[in-house]
GULUMMI-252827 format. One record per residue (C-alpha): x, y, z; residue number from 1; residue in one letter. Coordinates in steps of 0.1 Angstrom, whole numbers, plus 5000, padded with zeros to 4 digits. Last residue first. Layout:
BEGIN
+------+------+------+-----+------+
!    x !    y !    z !  nr ! rest !
+------+------+------+-----+------+
!    X !    Y !    Z ! NUM !    A !
...
+------+------+------+-----+------+
***
This chain:
BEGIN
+------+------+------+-----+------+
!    x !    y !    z !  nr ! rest !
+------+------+------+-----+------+
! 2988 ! 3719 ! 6832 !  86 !    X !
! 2975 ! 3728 ! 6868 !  85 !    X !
! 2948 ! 3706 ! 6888 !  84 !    X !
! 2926 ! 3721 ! 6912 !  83 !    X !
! 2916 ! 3697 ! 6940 !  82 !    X !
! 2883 ! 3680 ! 6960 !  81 !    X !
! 2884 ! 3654 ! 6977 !  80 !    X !
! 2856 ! 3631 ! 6986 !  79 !    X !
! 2863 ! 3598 ! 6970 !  78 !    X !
! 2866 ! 3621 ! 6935 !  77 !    X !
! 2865 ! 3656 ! 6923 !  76 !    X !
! 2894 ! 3671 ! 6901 !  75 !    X !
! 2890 ! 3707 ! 6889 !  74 !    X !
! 2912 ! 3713 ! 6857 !  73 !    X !
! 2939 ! 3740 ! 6842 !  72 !    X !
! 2950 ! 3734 ! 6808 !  71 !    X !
! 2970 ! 3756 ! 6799 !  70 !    X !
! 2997 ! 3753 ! 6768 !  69 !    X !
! 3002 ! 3791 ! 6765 !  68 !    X !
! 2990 ! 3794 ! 6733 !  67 !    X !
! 2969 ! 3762 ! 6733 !  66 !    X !
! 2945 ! 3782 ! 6761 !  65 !    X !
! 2924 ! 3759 ! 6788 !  64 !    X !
! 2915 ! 3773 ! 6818 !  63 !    X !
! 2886 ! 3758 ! 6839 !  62 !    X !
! 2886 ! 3725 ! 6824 !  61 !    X !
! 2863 ! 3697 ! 6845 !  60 !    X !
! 2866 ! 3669 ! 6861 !  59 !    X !
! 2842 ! 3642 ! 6873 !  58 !    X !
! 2852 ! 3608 ! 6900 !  57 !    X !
! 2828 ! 3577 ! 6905 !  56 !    X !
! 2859 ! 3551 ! 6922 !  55 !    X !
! 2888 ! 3574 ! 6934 !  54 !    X !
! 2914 ! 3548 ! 6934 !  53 !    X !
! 2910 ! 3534 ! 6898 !  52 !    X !
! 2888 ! 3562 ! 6884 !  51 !    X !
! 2850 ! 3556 ! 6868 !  50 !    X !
! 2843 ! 3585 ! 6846 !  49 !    X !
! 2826 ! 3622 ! 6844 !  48 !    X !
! 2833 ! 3645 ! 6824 !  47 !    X !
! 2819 ! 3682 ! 6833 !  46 !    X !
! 2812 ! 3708 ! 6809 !  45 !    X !
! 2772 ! 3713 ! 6820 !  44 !    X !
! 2761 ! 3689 ! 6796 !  43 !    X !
! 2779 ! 3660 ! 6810 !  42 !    X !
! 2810 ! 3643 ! 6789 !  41 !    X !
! 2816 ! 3606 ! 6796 !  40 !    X !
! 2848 ! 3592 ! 6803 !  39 !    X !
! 2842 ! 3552 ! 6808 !  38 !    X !
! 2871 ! 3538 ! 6821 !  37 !    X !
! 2904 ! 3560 ! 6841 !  36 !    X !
! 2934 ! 3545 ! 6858 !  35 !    X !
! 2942 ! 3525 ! 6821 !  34 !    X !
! 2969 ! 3551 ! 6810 !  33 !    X !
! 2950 ! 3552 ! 6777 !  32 !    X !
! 2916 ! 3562 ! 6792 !  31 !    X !
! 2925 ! 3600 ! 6799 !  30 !    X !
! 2925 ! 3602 ! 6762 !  29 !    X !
! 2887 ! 3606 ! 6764 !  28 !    X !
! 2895 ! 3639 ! 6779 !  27 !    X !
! 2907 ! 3660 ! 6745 !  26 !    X !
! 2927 ! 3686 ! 6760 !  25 !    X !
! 2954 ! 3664 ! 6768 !  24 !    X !
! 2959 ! 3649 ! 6734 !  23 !    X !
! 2951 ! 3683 ! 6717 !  22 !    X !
! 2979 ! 3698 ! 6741 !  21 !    X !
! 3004 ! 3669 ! 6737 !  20 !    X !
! 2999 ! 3677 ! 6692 !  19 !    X !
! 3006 ! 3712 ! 6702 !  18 !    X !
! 3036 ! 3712 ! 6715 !  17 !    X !
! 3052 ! 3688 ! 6692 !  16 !    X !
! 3064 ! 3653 ! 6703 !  15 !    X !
! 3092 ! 3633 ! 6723 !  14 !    X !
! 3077 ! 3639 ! 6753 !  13 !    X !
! 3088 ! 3646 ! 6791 !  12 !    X !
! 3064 ! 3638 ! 6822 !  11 !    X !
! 3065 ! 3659 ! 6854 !  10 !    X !
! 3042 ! 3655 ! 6885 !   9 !    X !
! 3047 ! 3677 ! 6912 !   8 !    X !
! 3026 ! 3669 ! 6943 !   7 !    X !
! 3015 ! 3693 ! 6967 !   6 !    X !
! 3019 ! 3697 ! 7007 !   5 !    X !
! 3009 ! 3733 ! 7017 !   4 !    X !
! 3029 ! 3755 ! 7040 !   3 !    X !
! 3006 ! 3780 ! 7064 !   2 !    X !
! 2998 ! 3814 ! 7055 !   1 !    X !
+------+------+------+-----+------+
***
């Protein structure tokens, strides 16, 4: 198997556990940071939105469990394609 480039993203709060996972988990906070407008949730458990760079972009939750603090997501915008773990 070949090396993969990723990116690592880390962020540290000053709140409960659980009150960063119902803030996450809840996709319509996506629109605070100001990349994503207009979060709209499809019937087939994907949101879709209008993102910054990626123009008409959807994700979706794959794994999600408050216990462990997962929640796992696909990305698709401008092409691309990616699996996104929280």
């Amino acid at each position: 198997m070949n090396p993969v480039k990723v990116i690592v993203k880390t962020k540290t709060l000053s709140r409960k556990a659980n009150e960063v996972y119902r803030f996450f988990e809840n996709m319509e906070s996506l629109e605070v940071g100001g990349q994503i407008t207009g979060v709209q949730e499809s019937s087939d458990g994907w949101w879709t939105f209008d993102h910054a760079i990626a123009g008409k972009s959807k994700m979706k939750q794959v794994n999600s469990n408050e216990k462990y603090g997962m929640l796992d997501h696909i990305f698709v915008g401008e092409g691309l394609t990616w699996n996104v773990y929280i």
